[in-house]
C-alpha positions in Angstrom: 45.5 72.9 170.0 43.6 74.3 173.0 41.8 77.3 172.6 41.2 79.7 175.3 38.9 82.5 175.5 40.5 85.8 176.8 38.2 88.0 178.6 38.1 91.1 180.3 39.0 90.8 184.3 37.4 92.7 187.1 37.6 96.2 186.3 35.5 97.8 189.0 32.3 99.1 188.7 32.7 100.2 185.0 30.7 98.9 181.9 31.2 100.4 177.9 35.0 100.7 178.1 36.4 101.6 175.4 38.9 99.9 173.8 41.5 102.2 172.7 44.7 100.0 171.3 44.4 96.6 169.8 48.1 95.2 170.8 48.5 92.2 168.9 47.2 90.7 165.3 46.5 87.3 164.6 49.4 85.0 164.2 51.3 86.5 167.3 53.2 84.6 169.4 52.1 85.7 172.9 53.8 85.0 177.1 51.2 84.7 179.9 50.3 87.9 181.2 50.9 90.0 177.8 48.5 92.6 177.2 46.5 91.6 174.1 43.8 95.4 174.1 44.3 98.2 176.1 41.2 100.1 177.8 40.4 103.3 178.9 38.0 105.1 181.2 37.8 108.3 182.6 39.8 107.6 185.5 42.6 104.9 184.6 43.9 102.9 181.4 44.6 99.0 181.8 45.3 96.4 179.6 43.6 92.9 179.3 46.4 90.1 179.8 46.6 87.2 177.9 45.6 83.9 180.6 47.9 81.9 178.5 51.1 81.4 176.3 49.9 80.8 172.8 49.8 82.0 169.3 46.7 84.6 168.5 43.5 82.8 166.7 41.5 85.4 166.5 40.5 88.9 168.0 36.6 89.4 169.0 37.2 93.4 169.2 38.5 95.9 167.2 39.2 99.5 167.8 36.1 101.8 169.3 34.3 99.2 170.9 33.0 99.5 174.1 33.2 96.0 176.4 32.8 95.0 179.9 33.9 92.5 182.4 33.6 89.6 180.9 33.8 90.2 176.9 36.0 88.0 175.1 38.6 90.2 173.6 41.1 87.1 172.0 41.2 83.2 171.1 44.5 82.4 171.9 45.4 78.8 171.4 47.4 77.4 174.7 49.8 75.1 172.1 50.6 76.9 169.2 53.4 79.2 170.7 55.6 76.4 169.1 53.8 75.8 165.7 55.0 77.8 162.4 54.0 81.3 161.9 51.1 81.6 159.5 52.4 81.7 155.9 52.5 85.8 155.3 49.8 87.2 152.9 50.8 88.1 149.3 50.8 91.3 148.7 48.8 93.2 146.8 50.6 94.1 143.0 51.8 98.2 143.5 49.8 98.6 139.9 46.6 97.0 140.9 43.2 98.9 140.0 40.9 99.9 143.0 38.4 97.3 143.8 35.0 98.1 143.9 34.2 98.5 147.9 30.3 97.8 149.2 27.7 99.7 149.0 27.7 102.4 151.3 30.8 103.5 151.0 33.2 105.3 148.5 36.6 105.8 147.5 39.3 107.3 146.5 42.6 107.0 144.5 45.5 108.7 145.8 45.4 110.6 142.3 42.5 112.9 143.2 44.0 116.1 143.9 43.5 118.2 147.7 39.9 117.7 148.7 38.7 120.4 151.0 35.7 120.3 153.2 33.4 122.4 154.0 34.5 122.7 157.8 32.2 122.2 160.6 31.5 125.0 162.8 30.7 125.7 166.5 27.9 127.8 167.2 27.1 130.2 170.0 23.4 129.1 170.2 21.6 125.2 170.5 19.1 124.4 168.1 15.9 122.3 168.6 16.5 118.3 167.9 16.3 117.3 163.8 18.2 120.7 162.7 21.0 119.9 160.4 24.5 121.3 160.9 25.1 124.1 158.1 27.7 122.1 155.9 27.4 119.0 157.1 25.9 117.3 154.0 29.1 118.3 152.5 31.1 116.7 155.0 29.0 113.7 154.7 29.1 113.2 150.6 33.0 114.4 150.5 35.7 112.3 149.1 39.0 112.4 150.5 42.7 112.5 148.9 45.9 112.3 149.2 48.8 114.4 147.7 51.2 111.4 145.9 54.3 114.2 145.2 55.9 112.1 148.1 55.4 108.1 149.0 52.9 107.3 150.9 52.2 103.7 152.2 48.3 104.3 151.8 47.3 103.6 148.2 43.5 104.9 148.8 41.3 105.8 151.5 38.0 104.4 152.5 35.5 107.4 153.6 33.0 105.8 154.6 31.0 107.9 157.5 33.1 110.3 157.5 30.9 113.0 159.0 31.5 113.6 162.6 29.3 112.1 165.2 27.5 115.3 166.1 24.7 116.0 168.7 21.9 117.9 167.3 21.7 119.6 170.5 25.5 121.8 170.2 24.4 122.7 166.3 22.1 125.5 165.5 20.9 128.6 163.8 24.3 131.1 163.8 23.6 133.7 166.4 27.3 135.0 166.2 29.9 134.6 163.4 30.8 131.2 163.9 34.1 130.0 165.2 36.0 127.6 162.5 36.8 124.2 163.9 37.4 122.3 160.7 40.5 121.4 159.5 41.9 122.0 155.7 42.5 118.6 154.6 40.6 115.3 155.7 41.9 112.7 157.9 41.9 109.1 157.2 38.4 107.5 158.3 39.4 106.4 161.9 38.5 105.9 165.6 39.7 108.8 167.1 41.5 107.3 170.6 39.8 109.3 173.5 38.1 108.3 177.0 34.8 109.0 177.2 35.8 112.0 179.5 37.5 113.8 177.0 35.0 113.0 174.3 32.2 114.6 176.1 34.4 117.7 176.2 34.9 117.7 172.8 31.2 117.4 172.1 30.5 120.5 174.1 33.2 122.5 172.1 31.2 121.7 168.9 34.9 119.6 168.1 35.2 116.5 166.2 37.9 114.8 167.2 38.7 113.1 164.4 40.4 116.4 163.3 42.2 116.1 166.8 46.1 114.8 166.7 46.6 113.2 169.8 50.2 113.9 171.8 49.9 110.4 174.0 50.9 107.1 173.3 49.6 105.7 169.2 47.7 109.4 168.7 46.1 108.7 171.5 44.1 112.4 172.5 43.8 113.8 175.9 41.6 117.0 176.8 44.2 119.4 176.7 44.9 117.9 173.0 41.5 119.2 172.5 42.0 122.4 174.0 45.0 123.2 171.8 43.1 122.7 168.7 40.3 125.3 170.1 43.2 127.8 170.9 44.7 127.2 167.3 41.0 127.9 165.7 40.6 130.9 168.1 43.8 132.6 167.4 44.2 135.9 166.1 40.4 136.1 166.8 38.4 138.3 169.2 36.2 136.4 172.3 33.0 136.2 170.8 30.9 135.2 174.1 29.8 130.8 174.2 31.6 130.6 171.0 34.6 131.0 172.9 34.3 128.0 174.4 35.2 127.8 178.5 31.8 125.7 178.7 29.8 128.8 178.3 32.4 131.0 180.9 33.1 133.4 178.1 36.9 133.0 179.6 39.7 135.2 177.6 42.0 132.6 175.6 44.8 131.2 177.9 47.8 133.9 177.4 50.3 132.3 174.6 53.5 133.5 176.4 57.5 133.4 174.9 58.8 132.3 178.4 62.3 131.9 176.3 62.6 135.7 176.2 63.2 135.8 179.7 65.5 133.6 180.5 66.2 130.2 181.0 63.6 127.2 180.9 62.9 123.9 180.8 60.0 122.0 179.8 59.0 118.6 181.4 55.4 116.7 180.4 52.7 116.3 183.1 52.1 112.9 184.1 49.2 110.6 182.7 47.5 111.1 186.5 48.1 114.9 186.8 46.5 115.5 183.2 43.4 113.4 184.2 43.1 114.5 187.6 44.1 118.5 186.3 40.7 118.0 184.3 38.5 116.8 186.7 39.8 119.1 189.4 39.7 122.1 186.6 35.6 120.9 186.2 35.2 120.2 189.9 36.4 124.0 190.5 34.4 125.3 187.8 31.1 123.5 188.1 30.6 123.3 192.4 29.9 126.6 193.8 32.1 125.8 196.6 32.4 126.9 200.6 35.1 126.2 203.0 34.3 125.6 206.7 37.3 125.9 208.9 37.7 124.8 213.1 39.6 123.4 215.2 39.5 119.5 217.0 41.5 119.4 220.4 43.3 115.8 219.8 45.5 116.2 222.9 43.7 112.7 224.4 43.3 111.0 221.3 47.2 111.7 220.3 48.0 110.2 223.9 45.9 107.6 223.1 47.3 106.7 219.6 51.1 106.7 220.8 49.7 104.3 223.6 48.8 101.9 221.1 51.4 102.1 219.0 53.5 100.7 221.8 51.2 98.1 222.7 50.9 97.0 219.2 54.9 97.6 218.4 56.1 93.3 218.1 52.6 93.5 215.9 54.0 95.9 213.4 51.2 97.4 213.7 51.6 101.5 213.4 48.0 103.6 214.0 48.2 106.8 211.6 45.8 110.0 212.4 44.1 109.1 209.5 42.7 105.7 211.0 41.1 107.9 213.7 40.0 110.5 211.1 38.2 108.0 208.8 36.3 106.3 211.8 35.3 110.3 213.5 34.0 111.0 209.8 31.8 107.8 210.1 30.3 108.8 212.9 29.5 112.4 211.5 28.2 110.9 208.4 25.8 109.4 210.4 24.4 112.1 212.4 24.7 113.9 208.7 23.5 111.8 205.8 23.3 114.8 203.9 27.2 114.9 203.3 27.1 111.0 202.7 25.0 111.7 199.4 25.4 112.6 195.6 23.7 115.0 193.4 22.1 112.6 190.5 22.8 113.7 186.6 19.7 116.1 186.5 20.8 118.2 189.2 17.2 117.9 191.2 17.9 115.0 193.3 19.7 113.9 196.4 20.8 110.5 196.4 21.6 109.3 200.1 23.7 106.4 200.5 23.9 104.1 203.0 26.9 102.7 203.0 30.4 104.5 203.8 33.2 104.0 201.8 35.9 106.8 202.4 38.1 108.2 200.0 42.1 109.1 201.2 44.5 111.6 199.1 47.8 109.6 198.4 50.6 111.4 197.5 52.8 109.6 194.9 56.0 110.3 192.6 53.5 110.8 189.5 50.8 112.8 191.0 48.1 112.8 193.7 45.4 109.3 193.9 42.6 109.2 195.9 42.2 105.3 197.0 38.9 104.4 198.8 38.2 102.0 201.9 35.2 100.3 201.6 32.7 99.9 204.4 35.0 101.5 207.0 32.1 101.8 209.3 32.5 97.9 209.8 36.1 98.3 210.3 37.8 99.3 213.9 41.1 101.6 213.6 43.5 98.7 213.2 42.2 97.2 210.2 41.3 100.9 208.7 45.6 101.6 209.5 46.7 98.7 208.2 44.4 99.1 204.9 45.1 102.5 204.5 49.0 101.6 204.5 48.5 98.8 202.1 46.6 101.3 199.7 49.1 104.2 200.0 52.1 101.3 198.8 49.9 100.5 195.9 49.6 104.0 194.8 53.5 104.8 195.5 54.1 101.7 193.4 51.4 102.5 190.9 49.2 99.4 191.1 46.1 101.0 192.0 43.1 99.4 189.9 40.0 101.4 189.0 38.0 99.4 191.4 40.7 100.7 194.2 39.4 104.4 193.2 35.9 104.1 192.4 32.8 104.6 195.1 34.2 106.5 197.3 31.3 108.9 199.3 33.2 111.4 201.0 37.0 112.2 200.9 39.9 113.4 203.6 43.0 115.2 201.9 45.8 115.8 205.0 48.5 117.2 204.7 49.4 117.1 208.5 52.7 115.1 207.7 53.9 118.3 205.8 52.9 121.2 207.5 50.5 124.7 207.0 47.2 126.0 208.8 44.8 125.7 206.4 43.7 125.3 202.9 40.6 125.0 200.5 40.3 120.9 199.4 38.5 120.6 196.3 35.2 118.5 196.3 35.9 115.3 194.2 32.9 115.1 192.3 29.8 113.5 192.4 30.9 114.0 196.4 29.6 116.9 197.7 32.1 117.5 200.6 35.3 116.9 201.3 38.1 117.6 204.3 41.0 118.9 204.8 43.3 118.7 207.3 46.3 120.5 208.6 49.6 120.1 210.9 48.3 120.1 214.8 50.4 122.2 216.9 50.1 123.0 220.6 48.2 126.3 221.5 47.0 128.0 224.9 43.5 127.1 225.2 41.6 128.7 228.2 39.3 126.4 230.9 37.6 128.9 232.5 40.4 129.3 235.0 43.7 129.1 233.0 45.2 128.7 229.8 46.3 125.3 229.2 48.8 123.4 226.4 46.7 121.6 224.1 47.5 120.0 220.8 44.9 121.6 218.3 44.2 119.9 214.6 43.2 122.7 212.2 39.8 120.9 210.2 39.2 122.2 206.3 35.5 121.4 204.9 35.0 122.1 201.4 31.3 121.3 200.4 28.9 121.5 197.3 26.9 124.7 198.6 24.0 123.0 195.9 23.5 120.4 198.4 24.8 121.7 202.1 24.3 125.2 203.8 26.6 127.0 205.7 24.7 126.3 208.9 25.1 122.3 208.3 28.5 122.2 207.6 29.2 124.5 211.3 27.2 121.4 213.0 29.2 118.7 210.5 32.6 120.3 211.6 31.4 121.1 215.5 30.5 117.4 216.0 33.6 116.0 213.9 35.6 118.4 216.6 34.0 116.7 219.5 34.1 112.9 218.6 38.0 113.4 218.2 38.3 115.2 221.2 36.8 112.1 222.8 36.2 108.6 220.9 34.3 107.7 223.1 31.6 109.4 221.6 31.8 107.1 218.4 30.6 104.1 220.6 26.9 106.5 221.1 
């Protein structure tokens, strides 16, 4: 038999990705293509295909580990989709005693009665590095059980580490009466399924997430998941200030509302890309002190100019958007302005300027709104930025955007000029520190010193980081965008 090494493809710019579903075992008969793990970052989940048709030999990963382009995940051998299936395992008598496990860990017959645990607690104050959590050495020494009144296919649990991976940092002295995030029973030692996203935000709750039942796919736990299981500790409670959680807010509990009572309802799930997206928007909002620039561009010459174009390039099939004209203008300003072409690093106390320009788009799709980037679109002239814009926009529609497709991205244009309105208030898509928005042109009477005159005005949006950009800047940013659209010429200077 040949043996082939399965390994992670190009996943974008991502290393330590979790692995969050092991989809095979060994023995399995897998087709080309199958997924064999599936993966998850903060932005996307993907699953590693097999690269041949075979039978399983063995798997390199298990559940929890974090791998990167590259990493074998499987040994699938290319022959064996024909050979016999592996003789199955006897199984273990029903009667059999507990075998004695390695040192380290201990166990537990289903015959123990309820075990409770001290629960662990949030509290409303950090403590220095090297302070224990109070109770946590009885979560660490504590057995778990299992009621056997009603059959059970687990005959006895290993709980082994079964304290929660806790930072130091979140624990500390009891300032406030502490809010209970424990749970009454224990849970099965297990990797709890999370991105890394929504693990951070259980770590700043003070939540451990193996108490957490997850509402996606195989348990897997999303941040409102989290959320939920605050609320259900906090209710019937008063706010009690951090402890609260709302990262420190002190926000009231979200209203628990009957909607039954008055009439009518019906209740669909959020998609996988509006709860992801509804989470980093939620933080985006929350963490950016943000300002909104509004003006006006005069694209009466530059609309002339793109339906000219458009017929010249017609037997092409090529069709110039707005957006192809938007992207290259934004160059051009990010140049005079580096300052919106930069990132605040993680400590908040530097300015990282890039120098390259990769533009971000807002795609609208069925599930939910994408943001795919164009790289280097200052090398690119309008054609090539319309046709790759179009080819992105079909790949989100169809839902074959990759990570790499959404990662990078410097600055970002949401429009919503196809749909209509004035104006609006674009959130910044972090770590970006601006972003536009842009409206439905419409003709207006602007005066020439002599006479009022038809022109057709776009209504510009900027939303920036107010951390990073003053309100002074982002008048020159928006000024200057205003004047390279109104002639194109200018992006030649």
């Amino acid at each position: 038999m040949a043996s082939h090494e399965v390994k992670v493809p190009d996943i974008g710019n991502y290393s330590g990705v979790p692995v969050i579903e092991v989809l095979v075992k060994v023995g399995d008969t897998v087709a080309k293509d199958q997924g064999l793990v599936t993966l998850e970052s903060d932005k996307a989940t993907m699953e590693v295909p097999s690269s041949v048709a075979g039978v399983v030999k063995e798997i390199k990963v298990k559940l929890g580990d974090e791998i990167g382009e590259g990493a074998v995940v499987a040994i699938v051998d290319a022959d064996g989709a024909a050979a016999s299936a592996p003789k199955p395992t006897a199984a273990a008598p029903a009667a059999a005693k507990p075998e004695t496990v390695a040192a380290g860990k201990t166990q537990a017959s289903t015959a123990v009665p309820n075990a409770v645990l001290p629960p662990a607690s949030m509290q409303s104050s950090p403590a220095p590095p090297g302070h224990p959590l109070p109770g946590a050495e009885g979560i660490a020494n504590a057995k778990a059980s299992i009621d056997t009144s009603k059959p059970t296919r687990l005959s006895e649990l290993e709980t082994a580490a079964l304290a929660p991976d806790i930072d130091p940092e979140v624990a500390g002295p009891q300032a406030s009466p502490p809010v209970n995030f424990g749970a009454d029973t224990v849970m099965p030692n297990k990797v709890p399924h999370a991105s890394p996203a929504v693990r951070l935000f259980a770590r700043e709750l003070g939540v451990d997430l193996s108490q957490v039942t997850g509402s996606e796919r195989k348990g897997r736990i999303t941040r409102e998941d989290v959320q939920k299981f605050v609320k259900a500790a906090l209710s019937g409670s008063a706010p009690r200030g951090a402890a609260t959680g709302g990262g420190g807010l002190n926000l009231l509990p979200w209203p628990q509302v009957d909607f039954a009572k008055f009439g009518e309802i019906e209740s669909k799930p959020l998609s996988k890309i509006k709860k992801i997206s509804g989470a980093n928007l939620a933080r985006n909002w929350a963490m950016i002190p943000h300002v909104t620039q509004f003006d006006d561009a005069d694209i009466t010459d530059l609309e002339a100019l793109r339906v000219e174009l458009n017929k010249e390039n017609e037997k092409a099939g090529i069709k110039l958007t707005m957006l192809a004209f938007l992207i290259k203008a934004v160059v051009s300003a990010l140049k005079k302005y580096p300052e919106f072409n930069a990132s605040l690093d993680a400590s908040g106390e530097n300015l990282v300027l890039k120098k390259y320009f990769h533009i971000g788009f807002a795609a609208d799709t069925p599930n939910g709104l994408v943001v795919p980037v164009i790289r280097d679109a200052d090398k690119k002239g309008v054609i090539d930025l319309a046709r790759e814009s179009g080819e992105l926009a079909k790949k989100a529609r169809d839902g074959k955007l990759g990570p790499a497709d959404m990662s990078g991205g410097c600055f970002s244009i949401s429009s919503l000029g196809g749909i209509g309105g004035t104006a609006f208030t674009p959130i910044v898509n972090a770590p970006e520190v601006s972003i536009l928005g842009v409206s439905k042109s419409a003709i207006k009477p602007v005066w020439n010193g002599e006479k009022f005159k038809p022109r057709l005005i776009l209504p510009l949006s900027l939303s920036y980081d107010h951390r990073v950009i003053d309100g002074a800047s982002a008048a020159r940013f928006t000024a200057y965008l205003a004047q390279v659209l109104a002639d194109m010429r200018r992006v030649l200077l």
